[in-house]
C-alpha positions as CSV (number, residue, x, y, z in Angstrom):
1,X,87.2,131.2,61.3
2,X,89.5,130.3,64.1
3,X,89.0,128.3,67.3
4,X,90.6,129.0,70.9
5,X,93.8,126.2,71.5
6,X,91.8,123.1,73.4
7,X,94.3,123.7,76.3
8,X,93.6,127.1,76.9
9,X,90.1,126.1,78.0
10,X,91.0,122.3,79.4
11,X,91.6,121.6,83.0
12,X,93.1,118.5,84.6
13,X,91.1,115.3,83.8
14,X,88.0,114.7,86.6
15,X,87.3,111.0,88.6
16,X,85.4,109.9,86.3
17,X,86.5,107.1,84.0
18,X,86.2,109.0,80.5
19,X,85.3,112.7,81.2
20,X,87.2,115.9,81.6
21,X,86.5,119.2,83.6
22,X,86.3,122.7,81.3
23,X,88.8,125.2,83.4
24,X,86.6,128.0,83.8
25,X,85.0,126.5,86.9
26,X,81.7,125.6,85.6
27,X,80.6,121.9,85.8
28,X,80.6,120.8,82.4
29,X,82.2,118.2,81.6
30,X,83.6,116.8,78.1
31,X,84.4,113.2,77.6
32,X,87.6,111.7,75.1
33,X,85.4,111.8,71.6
34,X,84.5,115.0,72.4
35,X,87.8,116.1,72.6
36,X,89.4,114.3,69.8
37,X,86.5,116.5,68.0
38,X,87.3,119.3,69.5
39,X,91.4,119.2,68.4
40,X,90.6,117.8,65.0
41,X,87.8,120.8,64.5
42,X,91.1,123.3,66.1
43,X,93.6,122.0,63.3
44,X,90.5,122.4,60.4
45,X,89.5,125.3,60.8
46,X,93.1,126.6,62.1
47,X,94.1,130.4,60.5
48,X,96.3,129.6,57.4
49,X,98.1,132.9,58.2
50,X,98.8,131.9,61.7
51,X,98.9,128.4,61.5
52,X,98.6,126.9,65.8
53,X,102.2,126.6,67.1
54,X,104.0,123.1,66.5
55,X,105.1,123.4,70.4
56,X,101.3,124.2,71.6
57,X,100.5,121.3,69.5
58,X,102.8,119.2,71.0
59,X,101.9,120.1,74.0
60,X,98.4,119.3,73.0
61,X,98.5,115.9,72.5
62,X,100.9,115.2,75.2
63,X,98.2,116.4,77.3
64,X,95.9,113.9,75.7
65,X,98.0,111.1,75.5
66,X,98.6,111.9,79.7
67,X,94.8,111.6,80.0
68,X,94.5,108.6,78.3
69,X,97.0,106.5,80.4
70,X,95.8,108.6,83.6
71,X,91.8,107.0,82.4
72,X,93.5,103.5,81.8
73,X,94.9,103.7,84.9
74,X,92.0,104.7,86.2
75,X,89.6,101.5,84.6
76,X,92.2,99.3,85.8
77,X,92.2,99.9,89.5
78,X,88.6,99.6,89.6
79,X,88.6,96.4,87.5
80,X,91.2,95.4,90.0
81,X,89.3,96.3,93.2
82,X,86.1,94.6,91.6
83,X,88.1,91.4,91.7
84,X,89.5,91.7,94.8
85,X,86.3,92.2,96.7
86,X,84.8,89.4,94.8
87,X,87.6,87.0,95.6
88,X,86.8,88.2,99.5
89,X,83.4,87.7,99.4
90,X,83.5,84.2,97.6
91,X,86.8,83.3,100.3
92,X,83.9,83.8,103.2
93,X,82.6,80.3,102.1
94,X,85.9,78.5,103.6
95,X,84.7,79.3,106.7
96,X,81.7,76.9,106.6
97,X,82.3,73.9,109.3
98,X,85.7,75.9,111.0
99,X,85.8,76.8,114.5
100,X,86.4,80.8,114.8
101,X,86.9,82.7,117.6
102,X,86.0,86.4,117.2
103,X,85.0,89.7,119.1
104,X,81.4,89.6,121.0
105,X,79.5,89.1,124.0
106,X,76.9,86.8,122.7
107,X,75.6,82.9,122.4
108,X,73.5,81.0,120.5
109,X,71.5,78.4,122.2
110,X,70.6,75.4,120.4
111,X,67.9,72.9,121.1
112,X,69.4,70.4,123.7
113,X,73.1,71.7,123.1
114,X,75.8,73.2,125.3
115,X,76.3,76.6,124.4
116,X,80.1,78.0,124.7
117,X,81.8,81.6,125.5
118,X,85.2,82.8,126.0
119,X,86.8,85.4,127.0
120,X,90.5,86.8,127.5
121,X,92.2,87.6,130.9
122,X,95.4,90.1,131.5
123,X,96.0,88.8,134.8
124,X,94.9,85.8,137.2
125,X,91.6,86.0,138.7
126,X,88.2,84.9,140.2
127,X,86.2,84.3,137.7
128,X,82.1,84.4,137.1
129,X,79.9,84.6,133.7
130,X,76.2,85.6,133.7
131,X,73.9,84.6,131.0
132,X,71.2,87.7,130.2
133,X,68.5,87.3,127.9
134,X,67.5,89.5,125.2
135,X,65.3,91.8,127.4
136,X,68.6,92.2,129.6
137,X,67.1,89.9,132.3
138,X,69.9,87.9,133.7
139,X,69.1,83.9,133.4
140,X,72.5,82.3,135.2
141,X,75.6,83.1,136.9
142,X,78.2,80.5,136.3
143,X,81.0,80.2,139.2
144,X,84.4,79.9,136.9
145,X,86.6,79.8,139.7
146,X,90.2,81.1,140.3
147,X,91.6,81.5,136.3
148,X,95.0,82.1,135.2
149,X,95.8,84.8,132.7
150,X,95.2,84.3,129.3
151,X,92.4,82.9,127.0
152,X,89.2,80.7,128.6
153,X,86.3,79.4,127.4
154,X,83.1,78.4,129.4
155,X,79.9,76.3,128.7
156,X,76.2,77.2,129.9
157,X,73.9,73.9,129.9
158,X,70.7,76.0,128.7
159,X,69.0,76.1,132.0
160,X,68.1,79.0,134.3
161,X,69.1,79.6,138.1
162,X,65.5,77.3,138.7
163,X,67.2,74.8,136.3
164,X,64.7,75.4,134.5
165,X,65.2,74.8,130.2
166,X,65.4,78.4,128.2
167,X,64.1,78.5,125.1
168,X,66.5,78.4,121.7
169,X,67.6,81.5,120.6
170,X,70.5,84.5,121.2
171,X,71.8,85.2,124.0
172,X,74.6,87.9,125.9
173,X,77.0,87.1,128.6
174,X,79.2,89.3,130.6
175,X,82.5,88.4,132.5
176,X,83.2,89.6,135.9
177,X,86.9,89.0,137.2
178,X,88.4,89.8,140.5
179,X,91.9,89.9,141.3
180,X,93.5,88.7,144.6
181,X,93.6,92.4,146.2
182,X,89.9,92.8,145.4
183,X,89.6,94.7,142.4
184,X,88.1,94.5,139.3
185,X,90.1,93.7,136.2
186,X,88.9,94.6,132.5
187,X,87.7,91.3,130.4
188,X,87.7,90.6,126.9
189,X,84.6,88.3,125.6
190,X,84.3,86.4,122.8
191,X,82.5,84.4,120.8
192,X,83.5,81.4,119.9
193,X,81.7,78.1,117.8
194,X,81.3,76.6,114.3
195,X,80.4,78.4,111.1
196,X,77.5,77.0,110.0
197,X,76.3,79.6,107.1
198,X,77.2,82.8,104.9
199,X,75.4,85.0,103.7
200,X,76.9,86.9,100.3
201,X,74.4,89.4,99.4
202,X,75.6,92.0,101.9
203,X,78.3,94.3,101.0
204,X,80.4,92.0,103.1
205,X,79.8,88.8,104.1
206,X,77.8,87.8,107.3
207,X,79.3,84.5,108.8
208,X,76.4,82.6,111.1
209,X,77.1,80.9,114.1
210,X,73.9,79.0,113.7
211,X,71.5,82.0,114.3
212,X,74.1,84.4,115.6
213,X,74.9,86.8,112.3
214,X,78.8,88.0,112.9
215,X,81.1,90.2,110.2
216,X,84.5,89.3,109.0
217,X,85.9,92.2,110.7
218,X,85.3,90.4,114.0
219,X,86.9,87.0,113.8
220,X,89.9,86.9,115.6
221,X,91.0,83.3,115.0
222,X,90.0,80.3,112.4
223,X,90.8,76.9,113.2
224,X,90.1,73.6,111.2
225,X,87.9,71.3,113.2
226,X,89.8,68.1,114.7
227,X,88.9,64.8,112.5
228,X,87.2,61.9,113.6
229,X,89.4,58.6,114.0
230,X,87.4,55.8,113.7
């Protein structure tokens, strides 16, 4: 009995950690003990009359060994991106107690706190930020005044246009700036305040701003917060 040559019927090694694809187009799949079978079953039951030709052979488990460092390969670069996106996750946790500033148009209000915006001009300008509520409802408008360009920051005492308190919670602002000649420039807001929590078990880590979630992806800048002399 004699068996087809293992690489007349093999095709180029799949994604998969240990499996190859059969060439004929189906789906099947084999993995690497199945193929070690599969050659040793070839050169056992090989035609004694026509023995399987020392260069297919070689070629044979050339084409094996190439799998093997291809799957090796393979297992390492996902052990390696495992790792990585651990050590990112657990680096999220040096955040805790740093100022950030990062991409957003939002605030947290805390209990008897100032709560603090910025925002990013191109060019110098009149300045205003309005406070809106969840429900879109704008609470206050906060004369800035005449800004230069470059970054600003801005703090809204909690109370409404009555002066009356608002409740805790999350809020949005919006920047309007006008230029000398009247027009309306483009402005950049951002959040800014102190990291007071992570959360890990999200893909990727959600920084809090006391109640105010925000990604990685959106943190701009990181600073250390100033010490205390006593």
């Amino acid at each position: 009995m004699t068996i087809d040559s293992i690489g007349s019927f093999l095709g180029q090694s799949s994604t998969s950690s240990d499996e190859i694809h059969i060439k004929d187009g189906s789906e099947d799949m084999i993995n690497r003990d199945e193929f070690l079978t599969l050659f040793v079953a070839q050169l056992r039951h090989q035609d004694p009359l026509n023995p399987l030709d020392s260069s297919e052979f070689t070629a044979q488990l050339a084409q094996y060994s190439s799998l093997e460092q291809l799957l090796k390969v393979n297992e390492n670069l996902e052990s390696l991106k495992a790792s990585q996106e651990q050590d990112f996750r657990l680096q999220a946790l040096d955040f805790l107690g740093k100022e950030i500033i990062a991409n957003g148009d939002m605030l947290f209000l805390e209990p008897n706190q100032m709560s603090e915006g910025g925002f990013s001009l191109t060019d110098k300008a009149d300045c205003t930020a309005l406070i809106v509520d969840s429900d879109g409802y704008p609470i206050k408008s906060i004369p800035l005044g005449v800004l230069e360009a470059g970054q600003h920051n801005f703090q809204w005492d909690g109370l409404d246009e009555a002066g009356n308190k608002m409740d805790p919670g999350i809020y949005s602002f919006e920047v309007t700036a006008m230029t000398g000649d009247g027009t309306i420039q483009p402005v950049t807001t951002q959040i800014t305040g102190k990291v007071t929590g992570v959360n890990l078990e999200t893909g990727s880590p959600i920084l809090f701003l006391g109640d105010l979630p925000l990604h990685l992806s959106q943190v701009l800048e990181i600073t250390a917060p100033e010490s205390v002399v006593p």
